[in-house]
C-alpha positions as CSV (number, residue, x, y, z in Angstrom):
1,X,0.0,0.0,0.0
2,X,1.3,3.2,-0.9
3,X,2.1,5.8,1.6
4,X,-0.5,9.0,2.4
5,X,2.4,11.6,4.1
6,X,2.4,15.5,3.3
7,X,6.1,17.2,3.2
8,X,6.3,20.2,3.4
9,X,9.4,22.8,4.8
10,X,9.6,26.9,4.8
11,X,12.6,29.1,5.8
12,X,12.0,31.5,8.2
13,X,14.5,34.6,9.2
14,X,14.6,34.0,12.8
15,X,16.6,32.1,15.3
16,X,15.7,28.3,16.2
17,X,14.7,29.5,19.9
18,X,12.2,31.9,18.3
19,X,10.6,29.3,16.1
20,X,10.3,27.0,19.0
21,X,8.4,29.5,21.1
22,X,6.2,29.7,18.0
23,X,6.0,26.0,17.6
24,X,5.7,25.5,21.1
25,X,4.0,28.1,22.9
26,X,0.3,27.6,23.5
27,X,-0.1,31.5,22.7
28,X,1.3,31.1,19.2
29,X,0.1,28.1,18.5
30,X,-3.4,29.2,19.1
31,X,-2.7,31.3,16.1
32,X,-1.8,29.0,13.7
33,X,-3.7,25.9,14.8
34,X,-6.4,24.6,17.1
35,X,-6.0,24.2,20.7
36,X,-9.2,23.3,22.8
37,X,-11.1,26.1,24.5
38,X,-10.5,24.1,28.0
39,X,-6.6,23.7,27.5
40,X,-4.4,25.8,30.0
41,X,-0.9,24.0,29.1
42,X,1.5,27.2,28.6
43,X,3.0,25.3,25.8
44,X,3.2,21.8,24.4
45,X,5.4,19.4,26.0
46,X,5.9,15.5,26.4
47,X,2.6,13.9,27.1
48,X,0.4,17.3,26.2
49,X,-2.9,16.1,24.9
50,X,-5.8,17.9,23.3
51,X,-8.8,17.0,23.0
52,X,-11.6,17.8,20.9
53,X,-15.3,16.1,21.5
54,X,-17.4,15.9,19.1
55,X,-22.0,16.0,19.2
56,X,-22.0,12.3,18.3
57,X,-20.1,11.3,21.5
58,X,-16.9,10.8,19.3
59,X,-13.4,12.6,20.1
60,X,-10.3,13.2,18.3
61,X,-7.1,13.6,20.7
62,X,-3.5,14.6,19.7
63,X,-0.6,13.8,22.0
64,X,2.9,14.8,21.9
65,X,4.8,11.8,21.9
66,X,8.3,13.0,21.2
67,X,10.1,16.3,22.2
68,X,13.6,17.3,21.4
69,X,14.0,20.7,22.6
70,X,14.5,23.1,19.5
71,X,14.6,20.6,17.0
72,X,12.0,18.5,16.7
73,X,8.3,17.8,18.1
74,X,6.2,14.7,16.8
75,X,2.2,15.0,18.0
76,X,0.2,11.4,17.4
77,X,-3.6,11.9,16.0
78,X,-5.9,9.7,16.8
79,X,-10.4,10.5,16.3
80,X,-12.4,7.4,17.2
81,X,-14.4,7.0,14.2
82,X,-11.4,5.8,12.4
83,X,-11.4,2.8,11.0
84,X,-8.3,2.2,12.7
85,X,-6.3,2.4,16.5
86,X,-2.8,3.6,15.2
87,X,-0.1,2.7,17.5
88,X,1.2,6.2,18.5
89,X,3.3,8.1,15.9
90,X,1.9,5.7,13.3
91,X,0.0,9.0,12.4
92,X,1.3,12.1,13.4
93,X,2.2,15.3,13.2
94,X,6.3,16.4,13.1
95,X,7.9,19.5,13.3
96,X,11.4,19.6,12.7
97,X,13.7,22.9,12.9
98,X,17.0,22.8,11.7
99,X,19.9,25.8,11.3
100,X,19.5,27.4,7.3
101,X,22.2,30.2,7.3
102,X,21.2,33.0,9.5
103,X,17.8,31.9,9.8
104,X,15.7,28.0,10.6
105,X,14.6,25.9,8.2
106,X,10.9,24.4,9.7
107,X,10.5,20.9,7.8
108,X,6.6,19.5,8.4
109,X,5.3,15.9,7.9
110,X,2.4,14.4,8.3
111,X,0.9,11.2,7.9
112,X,0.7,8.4,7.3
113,X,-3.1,8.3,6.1
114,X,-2.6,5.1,4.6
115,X,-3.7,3.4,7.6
116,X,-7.5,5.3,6.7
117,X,-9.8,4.1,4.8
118,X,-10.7,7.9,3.4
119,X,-6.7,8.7,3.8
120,X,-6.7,10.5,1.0
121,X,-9.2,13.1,2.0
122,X,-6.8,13.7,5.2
123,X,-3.7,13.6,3.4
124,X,-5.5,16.5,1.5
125,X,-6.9,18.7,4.7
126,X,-3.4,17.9,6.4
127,X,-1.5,19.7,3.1
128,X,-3.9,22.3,3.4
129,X,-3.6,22.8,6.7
130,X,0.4,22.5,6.1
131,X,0.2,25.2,3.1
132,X,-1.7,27.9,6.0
133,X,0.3,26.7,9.2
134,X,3.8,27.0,7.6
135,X,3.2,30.6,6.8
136,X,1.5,31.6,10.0
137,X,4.7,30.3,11.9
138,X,6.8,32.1,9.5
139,X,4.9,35.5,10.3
140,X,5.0,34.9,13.8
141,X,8.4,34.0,14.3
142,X,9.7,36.6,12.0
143,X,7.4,39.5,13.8
């Protein structure tokens, strides 16, 4: 089966530590994603989860399941309608920041959607969501 995994990177003209905050920081990151109205973490660590319930009694929940501190963060999805139960990081969200020049390189993947049965319609709302995200952290970190 093939693979469902959006890639996607920016540069952004700001220090790693900066983009980290953005990445990181539940103040920015309400800016450039969701974050649930009840979630009071100052920023995303090891173990954060967020959850989102849903009329029908379903949820989706997101968990960081790996942190290395201003360089990467990996966030496993999981929504119990699925088809599926992923192991964790089977589906995920990664941010990776690495040194470009004077600036950060921010590399994004997500995926796999393989797993789904309607993967390709999340492969497609992830890229979307990758497209807007990327551009959002760029403007933060670079304000």
């Amino acid at each position: 089966m093939a693979t469902l995994i959006v890639t996607d990177e920016i540069i952004i003209h700001a220090p790693l530590s900066r983009v980290w905050e953005v990445l990181t920081l539940s103040k920015y990151v309400r800016k450039w994603d969701d974050l649930p109205v009840d979630f009071q973490e100052e920023a995303l660590c090891m173990g954060s989860e967020m959850m989102w319930f849903f009329p029908d009694g379903g949820y989706a929940k997101n968990t960081v399941i790996k942190v290395k501190h201003q360089k990467e963060m990996q966030i496993a999805l999981y929504v119990s309608n699925w088809n599926v139960n992923p192991n964790p990081g089977e589906i995920m969200y990664s941010y990776e920041i690495l040194t470009h020049g004077n600036g950060t390189r921010l590399r994004l993947r997500h995926g796999d959607f393989s797993l789904l049965t309607n993967g390709k319609d999340f492969q497609k709302a992830s890229a979307e969501f990758s497209h807007v995200a990327k551009r959002k952290i760029k403007q933060l970190a670079e304000a």
